[in-house]
Every structure is written in C-alpha cells, then in structure tokens.
N, C-alpha and C positions, 0 to 999 in steps of 0.2 A: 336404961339406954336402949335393951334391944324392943324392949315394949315402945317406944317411942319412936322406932324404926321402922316396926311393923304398923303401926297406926300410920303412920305416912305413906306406909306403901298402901295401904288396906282405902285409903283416903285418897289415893290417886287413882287405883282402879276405879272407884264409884267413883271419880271424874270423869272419868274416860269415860266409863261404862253411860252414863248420864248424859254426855256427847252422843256417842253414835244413837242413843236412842231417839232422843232426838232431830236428829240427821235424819232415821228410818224414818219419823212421824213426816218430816218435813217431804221425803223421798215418796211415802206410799198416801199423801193426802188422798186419793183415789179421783185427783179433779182431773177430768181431758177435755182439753176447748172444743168448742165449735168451730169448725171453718170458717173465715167470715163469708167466705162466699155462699155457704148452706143459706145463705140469708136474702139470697139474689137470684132471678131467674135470668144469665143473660146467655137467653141465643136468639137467633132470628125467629122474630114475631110474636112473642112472648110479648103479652101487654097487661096493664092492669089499668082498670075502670075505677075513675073515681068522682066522687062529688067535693068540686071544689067550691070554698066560700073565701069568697076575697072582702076585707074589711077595710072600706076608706074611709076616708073625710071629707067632709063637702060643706058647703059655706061658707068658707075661709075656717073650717077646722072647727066650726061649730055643732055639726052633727057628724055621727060616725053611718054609714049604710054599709047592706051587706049582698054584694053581688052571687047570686052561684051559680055556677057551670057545670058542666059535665067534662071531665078530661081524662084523654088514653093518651097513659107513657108507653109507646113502642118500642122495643128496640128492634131498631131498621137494620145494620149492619157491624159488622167487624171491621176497626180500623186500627191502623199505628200511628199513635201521637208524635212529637217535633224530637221526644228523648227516644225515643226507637218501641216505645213499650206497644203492648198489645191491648186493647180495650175493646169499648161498643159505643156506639152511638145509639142515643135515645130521642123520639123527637114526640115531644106534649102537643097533641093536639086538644083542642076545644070548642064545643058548642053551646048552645043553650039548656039550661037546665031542667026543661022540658021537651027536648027535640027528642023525636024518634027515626027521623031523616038522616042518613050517613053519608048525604051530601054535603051536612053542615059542618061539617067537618073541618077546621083551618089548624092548619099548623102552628103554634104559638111558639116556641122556643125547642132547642134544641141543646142537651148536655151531655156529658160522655163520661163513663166509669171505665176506671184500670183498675181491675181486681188483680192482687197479687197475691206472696205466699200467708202474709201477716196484716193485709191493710186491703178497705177498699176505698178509693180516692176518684172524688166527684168534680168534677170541670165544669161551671156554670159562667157565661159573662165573662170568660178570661179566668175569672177566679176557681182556687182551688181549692179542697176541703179533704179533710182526712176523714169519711162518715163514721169507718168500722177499722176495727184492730184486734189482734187478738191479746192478751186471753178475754174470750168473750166470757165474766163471768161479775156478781154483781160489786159493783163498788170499782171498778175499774176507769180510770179516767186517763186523757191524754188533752193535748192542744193539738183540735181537728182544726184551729182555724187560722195555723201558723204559719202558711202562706199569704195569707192576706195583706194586702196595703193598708196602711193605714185610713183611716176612715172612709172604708171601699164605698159607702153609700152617699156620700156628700155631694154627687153631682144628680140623687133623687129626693134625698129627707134634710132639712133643715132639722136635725137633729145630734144630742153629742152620746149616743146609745152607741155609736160604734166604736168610740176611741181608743178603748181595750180588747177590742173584739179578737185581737191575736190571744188574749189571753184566759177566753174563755176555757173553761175546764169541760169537756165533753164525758159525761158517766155514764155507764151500763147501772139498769132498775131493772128491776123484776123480771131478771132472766131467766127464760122456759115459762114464765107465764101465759095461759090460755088468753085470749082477750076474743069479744065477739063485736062484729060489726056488719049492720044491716042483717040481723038475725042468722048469720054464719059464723060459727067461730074456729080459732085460729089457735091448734094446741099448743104450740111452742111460739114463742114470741120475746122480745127483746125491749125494752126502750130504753134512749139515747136522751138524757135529760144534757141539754148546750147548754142552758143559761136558765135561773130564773130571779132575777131582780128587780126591785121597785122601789119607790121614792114618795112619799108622802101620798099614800093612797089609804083611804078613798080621797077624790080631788075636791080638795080646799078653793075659794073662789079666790083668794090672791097669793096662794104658796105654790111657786113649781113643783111640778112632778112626773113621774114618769115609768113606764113597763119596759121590761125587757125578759121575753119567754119565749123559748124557741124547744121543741120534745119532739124529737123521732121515734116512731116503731116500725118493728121489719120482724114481718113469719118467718118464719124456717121455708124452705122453699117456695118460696112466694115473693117478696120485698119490701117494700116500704109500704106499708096500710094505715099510717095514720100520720100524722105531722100538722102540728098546731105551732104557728109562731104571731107573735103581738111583741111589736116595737113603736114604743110615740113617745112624746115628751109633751106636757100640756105647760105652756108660757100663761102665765097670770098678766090680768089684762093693764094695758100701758094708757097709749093714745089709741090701742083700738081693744075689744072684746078678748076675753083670753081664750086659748084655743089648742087642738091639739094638734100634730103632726106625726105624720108615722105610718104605719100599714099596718094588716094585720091578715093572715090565711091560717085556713083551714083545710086539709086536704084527708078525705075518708074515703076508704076502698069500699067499693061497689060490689067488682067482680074482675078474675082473671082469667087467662085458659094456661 
C-alpha cells in the first residue's frame, strides 16, 4: 500500500512537472511580431512608383489585352474618418507607360488607410478591407474581406467569383522574405496570399470555368510592392461565342523616396 502511495505521488509530480514545462516552451517560443505598420510608410508625401498592368477583355470577351501605366500612391494628408479614428488619405495618380512628362499626371482614385494597434484597414469604393494584422508571422490567416456586401462587384462583372468573397481566408507566406524587383531588392518582406482558386482550367471549349487569385506584398518600411489579382469566369458558348469576363492587374514597384 505505501509503495502504491508513493507511485501516485511520484506520478503526479512528473504531471505537474510536464505541465509547467511545457507552459515554459509555450511562454519562451522566442517569436515577437512585427508592427503592422513597420510595413507602411504613412506621412505626408511618401509615394511609391509603380508599373501598373491592367488585363481586359475586349471583343465581347473574346481576346484578353494588357494596358500599362505608370502610377504614384501618394499620401496627401492626415484625416479622421465618420468613427472618429485617425488615418491617411492616399491618391493613385496615373500616366502613360512611357511618359517622362509630370504634367501627365491625373489623378485616378483615391483610398485611405487607418493603421491601428493590431490591424491596418483599407477603404476603397466605400468598401472596407482588413490588409494586415498581427501576429505578422507565417501561416497566419483572418477574414480581411468581412466587411464586404455581398457580391460588391455585380454592378461591373457579370461574374459569380464574388459570392463568398466575405469568406475568403487572407494568409501571411514567406515572411522576412528578401524579394527583388526592377533590379532592387527588398530584405524583409511579407506576402498576403486572399484567394487562390479555379475551375476547370486549362479552358475547355464547351466546360465553364473560371480564376480567382488575388496576392499582396509589403517591405518592411516601404508598403505594398507588388499585388497580382485575376478574376473572370469563361461561359462556354450558347447562341453566341463562349467568352470570358472578369479583369485582371498587376501592380510592381518601380521606386519610392
């Protein structure tokens, strides 16, 4: 009996003991996040240069071309949005992809970021997007797209690629990654895999199908350098040609200051 006493007790300290050690591994992981903001440069006049490529359709969706630009995100000023919070206003202008004139200059849209303690959250169209969160580290996911109305794009695409779009899963990839572009590179870096799904591709001449890919990256003091999104659905043909609908961009950093 007292042998079988002592085994118990001998058997609950290495429980215990097996706990807190554990507890410790979990306590000294040695991980500490990024800011999201380290991610962001916002004060006045900070811009970054980029080469945009925009992918349409044209024909009636029978061929895809590829427009590109040249476009500077500025940000112009500090403002307080409609909840009292503190942000920036950002305004895309755009030229020709060969202009070296800084007359051509036109302002194309304007969007605003509210960085906080654990999120930065992007305003585009009314629409709102959660970009960044923390813990920035890899395998980490949220729903950036959980403000959204449903099917926010149905009054531009005839297409049904948006219909879960609240429930896309937004992931941090290969974070602290170098990546180089236009022969500069960029030691710390982040990318933001939204979506990537498809539907009978490559396309068959009478099977619908369809893309859906959208990937952000962002330097460490810098921002967003790269962003590839492709959204269509191709309809297999009826009483007319089958065809695709959808858009598609490309956005790569140039230069900042």
């Amino acid at each position: 009996m007292k042998k079988c006493f002592i085994s118990v007790i001998a058997a609950g300290i290495l429980f215990v003991s097996l706990i807190q050690l554990a507890g410790c591994d979990k306590k000294d992981d040695g991980f500490t996040s990024d800011a999201v903001t380290d991610y962001m440069q916002l004060q006045p006049g900070k811009y970054i240069l980029y080469r945009l490529d925009s992918m349409r359709f044209t024909n009636f969706g029978q061929k895809d071309t590829i427009i590109s630009y040249q476009a500077k995100d500025i940000v112009e000023e500090a403002y307080t949005d409609g909840m009292n919070r503190s942000g920036w206003r950002i305004v895309r202008y755009l030229r020709d992809f060969n202009s070296t004139n800084d007359n051509d200059w036109r302002p194309m849209m304007t969007y605003s970021v509210i960085p906080s303690g654990n999120s930065i959250e992007l305003s585009e169209n009314n629409f709102r997007y959660i970009k960044l969160t923390t813990p920035v580290r890899d395998g980490r996911s949220w729903r950036g797209n959980g403000y959204l109305p449903n099917n926010p794009y149905q009054d531009l695409y005839e297409f049904s690629n948006d219909e879960d779009i609240q429930e896309w899963d937004y992931t941090y990839q290969d974070v602290h990654t170098p990546l180089t572009f236009n022969n500069k590179t960029y030691d710390t870096t982040i990318s933001v895999l939204q979506i990537a799904d498809s539907a009978n591709l490559p396309i068959q001449a009478n099977v619908p199908a369809s893309k859906t890919y959208w990937i952000e990256k962002y330097a460490k003091g810098v921002g967003l350098v790269y962003k590839e999104v492709e959204i269509w659905e191709y309809q297999p043909p009826t009483s007319v040609s089958g065809y695709r609908h959808g858009y598609g961009l490309k956005l790569t950093i140039i230069d900042h200051n």
